[in-house]
LUMVEX-616052 format. One record per atom (N, C-alpha, C): residue in three letters; atom name; x, y, z. Coordinates in steps of 0.02 Angstrom, whole numbers, padded with zeros to 5 digits. Layout:
N
  type  atom    east   north      up
   Ala    CA       X       Y       Z
...
REM end
This chain:
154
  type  atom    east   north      up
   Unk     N  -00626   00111  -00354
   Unk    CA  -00646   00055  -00311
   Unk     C  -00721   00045  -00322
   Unk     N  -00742   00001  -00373
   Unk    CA  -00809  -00020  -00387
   Unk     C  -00831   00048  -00423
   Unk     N  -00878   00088  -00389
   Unk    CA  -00917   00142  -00422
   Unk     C  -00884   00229  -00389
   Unk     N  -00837   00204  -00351
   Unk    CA  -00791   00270  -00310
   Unk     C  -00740   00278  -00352
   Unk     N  -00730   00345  -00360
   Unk    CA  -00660   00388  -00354
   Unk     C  -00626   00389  -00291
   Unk     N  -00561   00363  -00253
   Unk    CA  -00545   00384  -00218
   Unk     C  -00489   00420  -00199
   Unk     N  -00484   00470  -00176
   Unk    CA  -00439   00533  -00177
   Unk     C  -00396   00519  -00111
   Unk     N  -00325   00498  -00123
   Unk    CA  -00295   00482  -00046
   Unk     C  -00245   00549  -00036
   Unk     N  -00235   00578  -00007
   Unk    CA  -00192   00641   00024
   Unk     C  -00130   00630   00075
   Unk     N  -00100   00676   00104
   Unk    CA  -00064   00623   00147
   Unk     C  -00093   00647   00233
   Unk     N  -00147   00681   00226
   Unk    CA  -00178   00678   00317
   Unk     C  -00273   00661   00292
   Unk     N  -00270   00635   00220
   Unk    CA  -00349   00655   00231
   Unk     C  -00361   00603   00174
   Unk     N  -00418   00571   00162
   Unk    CA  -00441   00511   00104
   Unk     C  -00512   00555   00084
   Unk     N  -00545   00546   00027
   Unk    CA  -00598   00572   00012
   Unk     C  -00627   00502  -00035
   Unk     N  -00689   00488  -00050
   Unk    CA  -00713   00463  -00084
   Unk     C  -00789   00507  -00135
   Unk     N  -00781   00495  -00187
   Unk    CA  -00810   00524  -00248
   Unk     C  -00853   00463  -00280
   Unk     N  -00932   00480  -00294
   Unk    CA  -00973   00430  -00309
   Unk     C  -00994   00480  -00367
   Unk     N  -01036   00434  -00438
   Unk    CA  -01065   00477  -00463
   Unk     C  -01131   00462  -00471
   Unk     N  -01165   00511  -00451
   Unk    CA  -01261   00514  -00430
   Unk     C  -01284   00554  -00472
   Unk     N  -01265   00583  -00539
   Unk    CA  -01317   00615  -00578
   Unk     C  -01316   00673  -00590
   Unk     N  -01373   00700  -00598
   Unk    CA  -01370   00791  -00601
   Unk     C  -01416   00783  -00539
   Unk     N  -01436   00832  -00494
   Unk    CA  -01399   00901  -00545
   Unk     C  -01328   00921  -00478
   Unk     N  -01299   00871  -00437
   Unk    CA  -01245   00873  -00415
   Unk     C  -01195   00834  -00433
   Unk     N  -01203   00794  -00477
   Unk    CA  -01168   00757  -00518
   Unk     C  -01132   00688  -00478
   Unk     N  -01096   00728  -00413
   Unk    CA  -01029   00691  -00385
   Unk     C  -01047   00724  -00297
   Unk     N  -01071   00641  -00275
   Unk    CA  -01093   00644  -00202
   Unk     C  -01015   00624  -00168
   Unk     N  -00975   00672  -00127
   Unk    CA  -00921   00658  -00094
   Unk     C  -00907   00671  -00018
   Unk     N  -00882   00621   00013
   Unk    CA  -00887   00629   00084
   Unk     C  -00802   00584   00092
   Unk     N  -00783   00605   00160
   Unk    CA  -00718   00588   00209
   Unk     C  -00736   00519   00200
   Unk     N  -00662   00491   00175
   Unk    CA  -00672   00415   00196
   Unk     C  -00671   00384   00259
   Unk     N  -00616   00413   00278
   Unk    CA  -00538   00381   00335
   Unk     C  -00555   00436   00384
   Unk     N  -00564   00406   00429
   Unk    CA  -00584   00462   00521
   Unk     C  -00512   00456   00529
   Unk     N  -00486   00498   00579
   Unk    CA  -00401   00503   00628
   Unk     C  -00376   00522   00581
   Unk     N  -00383   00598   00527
   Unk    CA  -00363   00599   00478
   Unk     C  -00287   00565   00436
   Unk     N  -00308   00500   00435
   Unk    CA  -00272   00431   00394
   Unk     C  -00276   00452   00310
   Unk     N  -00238   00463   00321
   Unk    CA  -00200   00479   00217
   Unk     C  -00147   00423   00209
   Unk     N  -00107   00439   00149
   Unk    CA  -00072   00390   00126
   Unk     C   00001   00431   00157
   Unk     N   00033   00376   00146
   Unk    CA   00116   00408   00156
   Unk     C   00135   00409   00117
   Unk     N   00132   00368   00017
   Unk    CA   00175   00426  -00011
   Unk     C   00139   00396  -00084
   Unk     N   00126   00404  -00129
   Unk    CA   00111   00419  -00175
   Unk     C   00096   00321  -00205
   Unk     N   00137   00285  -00206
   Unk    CA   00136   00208  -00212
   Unk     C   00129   00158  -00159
   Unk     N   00103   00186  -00109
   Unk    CA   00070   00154  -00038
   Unk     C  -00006   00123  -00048
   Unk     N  -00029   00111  -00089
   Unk    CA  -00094   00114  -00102
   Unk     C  -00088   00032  -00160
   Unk     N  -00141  -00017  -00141
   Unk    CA  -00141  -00077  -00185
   Unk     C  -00205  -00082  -00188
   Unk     N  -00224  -00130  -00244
   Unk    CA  -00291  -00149  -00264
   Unk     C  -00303  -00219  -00250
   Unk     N  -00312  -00249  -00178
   Unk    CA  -00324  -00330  -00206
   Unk     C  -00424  -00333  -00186
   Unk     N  -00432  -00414  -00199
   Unk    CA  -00498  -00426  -00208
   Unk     C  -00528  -00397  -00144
   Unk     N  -00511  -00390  -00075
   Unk    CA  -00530  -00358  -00011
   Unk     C  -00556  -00289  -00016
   Unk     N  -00514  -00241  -00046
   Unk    CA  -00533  -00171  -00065
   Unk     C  -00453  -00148  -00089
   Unk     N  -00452  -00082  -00054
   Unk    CA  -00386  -00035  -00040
   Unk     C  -00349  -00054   00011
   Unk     N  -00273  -00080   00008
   Unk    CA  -00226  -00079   00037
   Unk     C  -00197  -00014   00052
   Unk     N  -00178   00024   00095
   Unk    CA  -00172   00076   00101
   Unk     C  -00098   00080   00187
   Unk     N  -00049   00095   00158
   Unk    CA   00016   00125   00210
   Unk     C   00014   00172   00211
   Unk     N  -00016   00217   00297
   Unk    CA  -00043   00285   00314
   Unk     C   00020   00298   00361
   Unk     N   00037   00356   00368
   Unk    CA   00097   00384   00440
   Unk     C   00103   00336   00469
   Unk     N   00042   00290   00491
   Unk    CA   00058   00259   00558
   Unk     C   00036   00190   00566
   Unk     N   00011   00180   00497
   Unk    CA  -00055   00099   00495
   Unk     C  -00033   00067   00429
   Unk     N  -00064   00005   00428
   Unk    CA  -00062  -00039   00360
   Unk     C  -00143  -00034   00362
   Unk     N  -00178  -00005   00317
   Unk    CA  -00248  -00039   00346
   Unk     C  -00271  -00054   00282
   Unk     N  -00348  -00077   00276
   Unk    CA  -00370  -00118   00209
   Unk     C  -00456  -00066   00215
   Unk     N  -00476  -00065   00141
   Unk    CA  -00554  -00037   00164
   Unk     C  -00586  -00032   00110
   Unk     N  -00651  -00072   00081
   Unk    CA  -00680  -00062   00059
   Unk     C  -00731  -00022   00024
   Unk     N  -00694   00043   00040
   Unk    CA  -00737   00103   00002
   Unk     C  -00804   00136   00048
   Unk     N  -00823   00082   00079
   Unk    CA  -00891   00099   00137
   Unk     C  -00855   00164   00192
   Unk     N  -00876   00174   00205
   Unk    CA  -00860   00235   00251
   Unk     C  -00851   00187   00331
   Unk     N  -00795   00190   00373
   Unk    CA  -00792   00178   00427
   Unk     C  -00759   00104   00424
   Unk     N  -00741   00085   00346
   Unk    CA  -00739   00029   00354
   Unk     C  -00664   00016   00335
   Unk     N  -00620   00050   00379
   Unk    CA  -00536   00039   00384
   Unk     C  -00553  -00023   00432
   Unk     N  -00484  -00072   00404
   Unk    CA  -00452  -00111   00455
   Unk     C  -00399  -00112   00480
   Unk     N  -00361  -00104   00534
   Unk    CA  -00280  -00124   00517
   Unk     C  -00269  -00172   00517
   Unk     N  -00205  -00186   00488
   Unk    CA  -00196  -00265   00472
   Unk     C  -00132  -00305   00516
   Unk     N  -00114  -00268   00559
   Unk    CA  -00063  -00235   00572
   Unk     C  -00061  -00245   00650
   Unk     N  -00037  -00289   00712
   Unk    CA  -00041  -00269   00767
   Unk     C  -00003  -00191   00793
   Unk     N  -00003  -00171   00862
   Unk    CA   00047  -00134   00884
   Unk     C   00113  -00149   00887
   Unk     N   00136  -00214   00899
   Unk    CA   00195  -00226   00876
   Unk     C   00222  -00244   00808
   Unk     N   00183  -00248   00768
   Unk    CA   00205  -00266   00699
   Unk     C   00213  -00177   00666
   Unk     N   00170  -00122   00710
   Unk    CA   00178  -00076   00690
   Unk     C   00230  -00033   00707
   Unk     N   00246  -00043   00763
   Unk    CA   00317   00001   00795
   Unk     C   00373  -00032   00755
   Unk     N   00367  -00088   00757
   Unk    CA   00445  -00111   00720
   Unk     C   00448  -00082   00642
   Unk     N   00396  -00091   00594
   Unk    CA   00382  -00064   00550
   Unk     C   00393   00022   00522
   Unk     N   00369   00058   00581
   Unk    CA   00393   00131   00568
   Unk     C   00453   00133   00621
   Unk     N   00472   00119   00662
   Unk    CA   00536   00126   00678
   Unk     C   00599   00092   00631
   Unk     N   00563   00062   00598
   Unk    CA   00649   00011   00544
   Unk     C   00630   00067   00462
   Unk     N   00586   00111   00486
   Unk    CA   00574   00151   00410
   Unk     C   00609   00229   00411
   Unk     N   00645   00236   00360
   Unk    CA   00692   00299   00356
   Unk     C   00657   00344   00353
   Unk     N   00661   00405   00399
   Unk    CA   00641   00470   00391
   Unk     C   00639   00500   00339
   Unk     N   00696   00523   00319
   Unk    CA   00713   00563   00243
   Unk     C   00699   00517   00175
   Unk     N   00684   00463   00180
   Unk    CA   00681   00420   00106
   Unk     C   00613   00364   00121
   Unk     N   00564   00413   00164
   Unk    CA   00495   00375   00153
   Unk     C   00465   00373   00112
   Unk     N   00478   00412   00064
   Unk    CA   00436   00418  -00010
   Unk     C   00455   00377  -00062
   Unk     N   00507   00338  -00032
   Unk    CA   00532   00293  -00068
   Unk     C   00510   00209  -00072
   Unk     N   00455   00227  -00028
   Unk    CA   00389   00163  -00014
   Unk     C   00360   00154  -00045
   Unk     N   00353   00070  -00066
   Unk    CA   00289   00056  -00118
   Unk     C   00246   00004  -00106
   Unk     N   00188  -00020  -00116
   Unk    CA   00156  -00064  -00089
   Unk     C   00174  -00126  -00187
   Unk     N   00182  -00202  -00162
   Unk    CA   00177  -00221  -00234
   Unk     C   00120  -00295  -00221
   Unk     N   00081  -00306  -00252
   Unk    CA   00034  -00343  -00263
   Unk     C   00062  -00426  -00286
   Unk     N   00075  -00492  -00242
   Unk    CA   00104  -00543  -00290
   Unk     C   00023  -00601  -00277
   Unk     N  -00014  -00590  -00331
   Unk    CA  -00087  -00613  -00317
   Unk     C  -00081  -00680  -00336
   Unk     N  -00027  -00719  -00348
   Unk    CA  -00039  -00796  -00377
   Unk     C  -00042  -00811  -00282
   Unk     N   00003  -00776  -00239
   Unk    CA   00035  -00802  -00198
   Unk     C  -00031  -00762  -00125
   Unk     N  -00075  -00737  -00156
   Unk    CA  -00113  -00699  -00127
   Unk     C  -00082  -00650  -00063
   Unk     N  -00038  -00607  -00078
   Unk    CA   00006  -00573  -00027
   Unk     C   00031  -00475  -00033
   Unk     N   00024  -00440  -00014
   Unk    CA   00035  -00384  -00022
   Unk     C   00106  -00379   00018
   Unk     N   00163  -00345  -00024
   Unk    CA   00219  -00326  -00030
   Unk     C   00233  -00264  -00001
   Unk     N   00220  -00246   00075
   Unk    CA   00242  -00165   00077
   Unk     C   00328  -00154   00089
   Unk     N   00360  -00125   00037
   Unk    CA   00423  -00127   00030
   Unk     C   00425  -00046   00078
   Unk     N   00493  -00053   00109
   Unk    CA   00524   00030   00143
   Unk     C   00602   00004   00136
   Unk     N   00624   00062   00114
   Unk    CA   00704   00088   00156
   Unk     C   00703   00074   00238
   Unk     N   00749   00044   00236
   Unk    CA   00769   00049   00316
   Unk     C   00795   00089   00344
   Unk     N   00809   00124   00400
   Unk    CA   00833   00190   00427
   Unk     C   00944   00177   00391
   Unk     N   00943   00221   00338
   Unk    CA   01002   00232   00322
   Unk     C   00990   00229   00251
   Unk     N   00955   00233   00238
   Unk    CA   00948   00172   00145
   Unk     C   00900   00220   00110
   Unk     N   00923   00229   00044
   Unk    CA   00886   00263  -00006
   Unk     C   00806   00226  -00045
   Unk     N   00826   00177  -00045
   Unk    CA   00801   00106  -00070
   Unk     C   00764   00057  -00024
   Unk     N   00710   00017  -00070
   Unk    CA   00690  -00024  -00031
   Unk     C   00724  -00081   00013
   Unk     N   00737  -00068   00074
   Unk    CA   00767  -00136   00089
   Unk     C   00750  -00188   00137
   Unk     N   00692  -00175   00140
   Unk    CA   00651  -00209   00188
   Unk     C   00583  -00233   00155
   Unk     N   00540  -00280   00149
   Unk    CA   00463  -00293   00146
   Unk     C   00443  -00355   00202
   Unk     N   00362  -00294   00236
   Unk    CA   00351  -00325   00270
   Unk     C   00287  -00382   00213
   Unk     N   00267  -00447   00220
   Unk    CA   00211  -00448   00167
   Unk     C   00161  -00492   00233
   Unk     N   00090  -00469   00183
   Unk    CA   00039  -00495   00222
   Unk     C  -00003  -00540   00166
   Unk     N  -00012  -00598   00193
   Unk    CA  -00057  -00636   00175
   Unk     C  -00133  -00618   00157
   Unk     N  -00180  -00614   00103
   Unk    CA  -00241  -00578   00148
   Unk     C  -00287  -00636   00157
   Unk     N  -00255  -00703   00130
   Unk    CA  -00299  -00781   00118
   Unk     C  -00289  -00795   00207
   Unk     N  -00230  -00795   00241
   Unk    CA  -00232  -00823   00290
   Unk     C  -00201  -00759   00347
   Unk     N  -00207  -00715   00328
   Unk    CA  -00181  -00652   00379
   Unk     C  -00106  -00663   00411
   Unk     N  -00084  -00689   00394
   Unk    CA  -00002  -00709   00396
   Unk     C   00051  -00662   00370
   Unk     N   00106  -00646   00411
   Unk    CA   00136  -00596   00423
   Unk     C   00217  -00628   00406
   Unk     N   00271  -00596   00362
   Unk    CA   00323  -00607   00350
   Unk     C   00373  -00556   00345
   Unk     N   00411  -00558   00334
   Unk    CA   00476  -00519   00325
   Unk     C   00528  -00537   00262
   Unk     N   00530  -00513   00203
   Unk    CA   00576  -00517   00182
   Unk     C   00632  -00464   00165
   Unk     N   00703  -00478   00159
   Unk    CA   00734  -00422   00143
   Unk     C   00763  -00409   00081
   Unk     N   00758  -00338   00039
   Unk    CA   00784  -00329  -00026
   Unk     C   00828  -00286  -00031
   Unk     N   00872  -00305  -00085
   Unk    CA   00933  -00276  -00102
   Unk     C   00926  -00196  -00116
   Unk     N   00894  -00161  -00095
   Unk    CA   00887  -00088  -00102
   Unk     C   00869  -00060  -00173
   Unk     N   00813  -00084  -00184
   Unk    CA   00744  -00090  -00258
   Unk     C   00716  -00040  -00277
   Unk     N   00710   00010  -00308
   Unk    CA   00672   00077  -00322
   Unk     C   00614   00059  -00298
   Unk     N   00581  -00007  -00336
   Unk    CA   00520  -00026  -00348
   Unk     C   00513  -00097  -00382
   Unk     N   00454  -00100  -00367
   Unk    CA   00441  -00191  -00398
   Unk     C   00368  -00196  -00408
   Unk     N   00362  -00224  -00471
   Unk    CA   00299  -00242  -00514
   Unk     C   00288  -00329  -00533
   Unk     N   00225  -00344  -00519
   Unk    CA   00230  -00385  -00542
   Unk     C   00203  -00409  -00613
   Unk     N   00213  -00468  -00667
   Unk    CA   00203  -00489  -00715
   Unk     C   00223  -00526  -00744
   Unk     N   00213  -00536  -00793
   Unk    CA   00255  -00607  -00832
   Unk     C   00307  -00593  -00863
   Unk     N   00352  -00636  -00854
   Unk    CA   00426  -00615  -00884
   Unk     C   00438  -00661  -00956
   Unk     N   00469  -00607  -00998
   Unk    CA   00447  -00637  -01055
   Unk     C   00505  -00664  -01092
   Unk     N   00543  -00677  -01150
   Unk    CA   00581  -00711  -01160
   Unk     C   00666  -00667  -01143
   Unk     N   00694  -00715  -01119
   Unk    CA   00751  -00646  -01107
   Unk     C   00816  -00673  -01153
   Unk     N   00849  -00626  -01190
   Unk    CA   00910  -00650  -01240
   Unk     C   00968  -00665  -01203
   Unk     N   01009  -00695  -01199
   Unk    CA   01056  -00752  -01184
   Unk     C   01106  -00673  -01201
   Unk     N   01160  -00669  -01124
   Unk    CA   01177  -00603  -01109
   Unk     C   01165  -00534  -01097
   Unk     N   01110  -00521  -01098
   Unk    CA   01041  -00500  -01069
   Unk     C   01067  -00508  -00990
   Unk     N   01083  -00431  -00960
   Unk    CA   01063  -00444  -00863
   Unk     C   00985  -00445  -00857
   Unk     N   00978  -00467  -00811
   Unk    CA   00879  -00472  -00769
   Unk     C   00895  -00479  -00722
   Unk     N   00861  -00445  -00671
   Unk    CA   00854  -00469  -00599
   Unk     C   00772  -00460  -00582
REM end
């Protein structure tokens, strides 16, 4: 993120700068309420900073220290970890659709291996949606390129 390393954990965030000799690498706590990630593809890059899905938050942060947001009311957050499966949280991914300026946080719903839920957030107008998916490992976005005639795609 710009001139940081940042190291996300799942109770703790670190950020890594590099300043030279003769300590090379100035590092301090990002995230206070020790806020980590929840699972390994919770984490996006748009023009704002770090998108980041912690235990308990959606929040956004520019690398500055102190400078989490959530994005997220209290009710957008209870429904959110209550509709998210215990045993198949790691099965969360955050996906980036930047024509449409919107972050994709996909979860399993309580029963489901798979993604079957995304909540997405706007970050142009802070606008909040719901869509639901057919139970997705994962989703990337990019350009789709020519596909041969009998050829499945989804």
């Amino acid at each position: 993120l710009g001139d940081l390393f940042i190291v996300y954990r799942e109770e703790s965030t670190y950020a890594f700068q590099y300043v030279g000799a003769p300590n090379f690498f100035l590092s301090y706590r990002l995230l206070d309420d020790g806020a980590g990630i929840l699972w390994r593809d919770c984490v996006a890059k748009i023009p704002l900073g770090h998108i980041v899905l912690t235990r308990n938050d959606l929040i956004v942060h520019n690398g500055g220290r102190n400078s989490a947001q959530s994005l997220i009311d209290r009710r957008w957050k209870k429904w959110l970890f209550s509709s998210l499966d215990d045993t198949n949280f790691k099965n969360s991914f955050l996906m980036v659709n930047f024509p449409e300026k919107e972050v994709w946080v996909c979860v399993p719903e309580t029963g489901n291996e798979f993604a079957t839920l995304a909540l997405i957030w706007n970050w142009s107008s802070g606008g909040i949606g719901i869509q639901e998916l057919p139970g997705v490992p994962f989703i990337a976005s990019g350009l789709k390129t020519d596909i041969v005639t009998g050829d499945n795609w989804g």
